[in-house]
N, C-alpha and C positions, 0 to 999 in steps of 0.2 A: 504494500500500500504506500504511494507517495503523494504526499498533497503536495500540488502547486504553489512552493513554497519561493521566493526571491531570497536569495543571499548577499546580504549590504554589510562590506566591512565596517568596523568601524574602528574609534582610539580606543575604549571599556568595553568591558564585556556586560555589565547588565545597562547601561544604555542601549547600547546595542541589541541587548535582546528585547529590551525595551519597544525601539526605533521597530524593529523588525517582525515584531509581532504584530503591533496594532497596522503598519505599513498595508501586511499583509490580508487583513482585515480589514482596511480600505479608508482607515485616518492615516494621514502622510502626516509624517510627523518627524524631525531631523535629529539625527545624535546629539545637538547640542541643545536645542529646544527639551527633546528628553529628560537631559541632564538638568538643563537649570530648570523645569519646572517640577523637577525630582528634588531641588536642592540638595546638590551631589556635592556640591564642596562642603569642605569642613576641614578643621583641626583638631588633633586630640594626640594628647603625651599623657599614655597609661604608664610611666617606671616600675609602676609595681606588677606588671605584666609580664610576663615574656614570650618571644616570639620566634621561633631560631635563636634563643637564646641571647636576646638584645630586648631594652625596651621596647614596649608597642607604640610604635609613632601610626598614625592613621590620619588619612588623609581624603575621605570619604567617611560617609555614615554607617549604619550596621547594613550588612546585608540584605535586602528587599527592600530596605526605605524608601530609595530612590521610586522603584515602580510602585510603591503603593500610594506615597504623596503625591506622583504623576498623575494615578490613576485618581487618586480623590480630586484633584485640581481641574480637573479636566472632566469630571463626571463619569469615569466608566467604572464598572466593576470588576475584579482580576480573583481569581480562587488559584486557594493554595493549599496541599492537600501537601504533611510530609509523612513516612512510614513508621513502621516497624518491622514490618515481615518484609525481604526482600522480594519474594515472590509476589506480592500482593501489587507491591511498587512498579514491577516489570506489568503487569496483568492490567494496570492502571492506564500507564504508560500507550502500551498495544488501543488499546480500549480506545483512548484518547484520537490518538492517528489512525486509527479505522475510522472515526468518525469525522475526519477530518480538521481535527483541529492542532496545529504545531502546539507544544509545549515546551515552557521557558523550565529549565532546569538548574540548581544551584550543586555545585559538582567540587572536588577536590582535585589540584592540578597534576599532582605529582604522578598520579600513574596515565596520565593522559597520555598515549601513543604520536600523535602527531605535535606533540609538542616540543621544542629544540629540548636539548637533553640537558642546556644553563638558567631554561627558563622551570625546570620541575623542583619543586621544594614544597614544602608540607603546608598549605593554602587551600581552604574548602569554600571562599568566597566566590569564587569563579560562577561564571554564568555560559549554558547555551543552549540551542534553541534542536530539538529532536523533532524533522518535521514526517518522517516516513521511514519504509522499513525495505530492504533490498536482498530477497531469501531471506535470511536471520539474520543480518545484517541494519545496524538502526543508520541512518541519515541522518548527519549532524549539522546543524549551521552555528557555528564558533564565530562568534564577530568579530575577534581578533584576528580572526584567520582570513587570507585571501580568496581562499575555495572550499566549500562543503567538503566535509568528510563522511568518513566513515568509525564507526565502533563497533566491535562482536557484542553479542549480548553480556561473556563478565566482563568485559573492559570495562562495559558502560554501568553496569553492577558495582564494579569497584571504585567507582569513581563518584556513584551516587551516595554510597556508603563509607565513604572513608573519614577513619576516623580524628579526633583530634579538637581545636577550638575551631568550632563555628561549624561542628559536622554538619552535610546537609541531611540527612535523615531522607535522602530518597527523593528529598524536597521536589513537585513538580508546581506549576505554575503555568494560568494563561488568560485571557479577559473571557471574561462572557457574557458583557452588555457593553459597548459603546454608545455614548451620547449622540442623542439627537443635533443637538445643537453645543457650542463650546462659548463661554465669555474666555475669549482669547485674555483680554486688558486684566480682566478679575483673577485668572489662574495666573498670571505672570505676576502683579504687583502682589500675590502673595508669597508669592517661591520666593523670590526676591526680598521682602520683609523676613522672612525664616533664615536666610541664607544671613545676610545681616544681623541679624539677631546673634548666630549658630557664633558666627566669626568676630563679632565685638562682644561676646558673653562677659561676666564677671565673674570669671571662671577660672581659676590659675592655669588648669590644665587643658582648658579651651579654647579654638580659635587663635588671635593674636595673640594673647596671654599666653597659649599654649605654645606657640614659636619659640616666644620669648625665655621660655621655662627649659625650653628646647636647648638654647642657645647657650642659657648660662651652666647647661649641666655639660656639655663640649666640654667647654674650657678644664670642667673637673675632672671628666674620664679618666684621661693618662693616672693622672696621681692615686685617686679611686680606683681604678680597676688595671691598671698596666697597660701597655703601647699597644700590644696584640690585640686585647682585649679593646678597647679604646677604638682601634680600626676594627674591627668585627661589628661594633656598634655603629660605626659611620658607612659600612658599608651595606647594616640591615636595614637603617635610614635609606638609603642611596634607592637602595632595590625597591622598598614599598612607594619612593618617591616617585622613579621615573620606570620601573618595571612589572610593579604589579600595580594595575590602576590608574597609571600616569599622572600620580596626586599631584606632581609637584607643576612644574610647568606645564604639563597637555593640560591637567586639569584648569590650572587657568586659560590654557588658547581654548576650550573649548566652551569655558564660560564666556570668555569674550566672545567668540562666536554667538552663545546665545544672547549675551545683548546685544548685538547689532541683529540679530534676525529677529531680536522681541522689539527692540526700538524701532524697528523697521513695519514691524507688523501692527503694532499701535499708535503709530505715529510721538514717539519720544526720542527729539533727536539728542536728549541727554544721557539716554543707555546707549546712544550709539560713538557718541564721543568717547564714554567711559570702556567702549570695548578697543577702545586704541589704547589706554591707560593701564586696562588688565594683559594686554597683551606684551607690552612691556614689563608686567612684573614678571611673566611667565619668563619670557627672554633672561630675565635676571634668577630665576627659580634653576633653570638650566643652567648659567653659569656656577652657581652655586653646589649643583650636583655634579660638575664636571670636576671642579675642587676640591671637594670632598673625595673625589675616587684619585685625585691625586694625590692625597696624604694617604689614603686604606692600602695603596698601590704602592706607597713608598717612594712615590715619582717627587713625591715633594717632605722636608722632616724639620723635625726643631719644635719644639713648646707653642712660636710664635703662631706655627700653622693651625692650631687648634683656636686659638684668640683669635687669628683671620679667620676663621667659618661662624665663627661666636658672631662675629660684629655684623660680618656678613649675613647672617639669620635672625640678628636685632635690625638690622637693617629692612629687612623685606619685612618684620613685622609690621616697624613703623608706616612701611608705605603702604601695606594694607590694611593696616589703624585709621589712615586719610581716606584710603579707597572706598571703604565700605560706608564709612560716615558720610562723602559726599553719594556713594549710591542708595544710602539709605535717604537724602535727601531727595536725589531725582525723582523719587518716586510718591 
């Protein structure tokens, strides 16, 4: 059984499954509009966490948020059904794609098959999209991915179920009412007041305050935990930054994206100014991560390099201390 499913890469995986399900279902709706009416950006420093064995720096919300504030903002309804019986989950699954309809899945990366062998590490947030079945063979649309795949039935077993923080427990996921009509203007100035909110919190370990908290524990590392130890930690940063999620700079290009496509779409040429402004910070979130893998790397050494990332990350807090306060304005 294959439904006539369209495959849209995209920069995240549950934007993208996001984007591509409703697509599919006949609201056109773009990965970045997704995202910022998901309000997908965020900050958060859990130290008392660990993650691969570093603090959890996060750079997105928990897993589903994004599509279910989508789905609320926008008027549709999305069902979520996770398991306990494997089999039941597979039996569910089938059920689903016989009757036509793809299913958004929350998956764990590390035993994924087609994935490069530097990007698998023990991460159950992932998202993709199971739209048909090929003999025993499932149909995959991965929106990180350039082309559909494929998974056997345990591949795709093992990856429903794998365990650890954030297991998905089989998790499937898909809409099953789209809205008649959308207040475009009404779901944007809300994501946008959340996202604002998320990221000026008064919150030590949230948002700008959470950078900030970021920045001044760098400088400690070395002495606190030893040099090795210290780059393990800048490089479990690095990774959740710009390779699981693209939190650090995609995540802002693709927010600026959605304000010029939402300033565009409701006539506010001040979300569209402001998406030149975020896209700049992004530019600087990338040099930032490019630095950082030069100390983890060893390409760069000395005390001072850890004070140059500290200032560097007090830095891009403050400017997105300004950014949010005038975007909290624009609107």
């Amino acid at each position: 059984m294959t439904v006539d499913f369209k495959h849209h890469q995209s920069a995240h995986c549950e934007n993208g499954v996001a984007s591509n399900l409703l697509i599919n279902q006949g609201l056109q709706i773009s990965e970045p509009m997704a995202f910022g009416l998901g309000s997908g950006l965020f900050y958060v420093y859990l130290p008392f966490v660990k993650v691969n064995h570093a603090p959890a720096i996060s750079y997105r919300p928990l897993p589903g948020l994004i599509f279910n504030r989508l789905a609320k903002r926008l008027g549709l309804k999305v069902k979520r059904i996770k398991f306990s019986n494997r089999a039941k989950a597979q039996q569910v699954l089938e059920q689903k794609i016989a009757e036509g309809i793809p299913c958004g899945l929350q998956v764990g990366v590390f035993h994924l098959p087609y994935f490069p062998e530097e990007y698998r590490f023990h991460f159950n947030a992932h998202n993709l999209v199971v739209y048909g079945k090929e003999g025993d063979n499932f149909l995959v649309s991965d929106p990180v991915m350039e082309t559909t795949t494929i998974l056997t039935p345990n591949e795709l077993e093992r990856v429903r179920f794998a365990q650890g923080a954030f297991a998905p427990k089989g998790q499937i996921y898909y809409p099953v009412q789209l809205p008649q009509t959308v207040n475009w203007e009404c779901a944007i100035y809300k994501a946008i007041k959340k996202t604002c909110r998320d990221m000026l919190a008064p919150v030590p370990i949230v948002g700008v305050k959470g950078m900030r908290m970021v920045a001044r524990a760098i400088v400690k590392w070395p002495k606190k935990v030893g040099g090795p130890k210290a780059n393990h930690y800048l490089a479990q940063m690095v990774r959740m930054q710009e390779e699981i999620g693209t939190g650090g700079g995609g995540f802002r290009f693709i927010y600026a994206a959605f304000l010029q496509e939402a300033g565009n779409k409701i006539g506010n040429t001040k979300l569209v100014e402001l998406s030149k402004e975020m896209t700049e910070i992004g530019d600087s979130w990338r040099d930032f991560a490019v630095n950082a893998a030069r100390v983890y790397k060893k390409r760069k050494n000395g005390d001072d390099v850890y004070v140059s990332l500290s200032k560097e990350l007090m830095s891009l807090a403050d400017r997105e201390e300004q950014f949010f306060k005038k975007l909290k304005k624009a609107i």
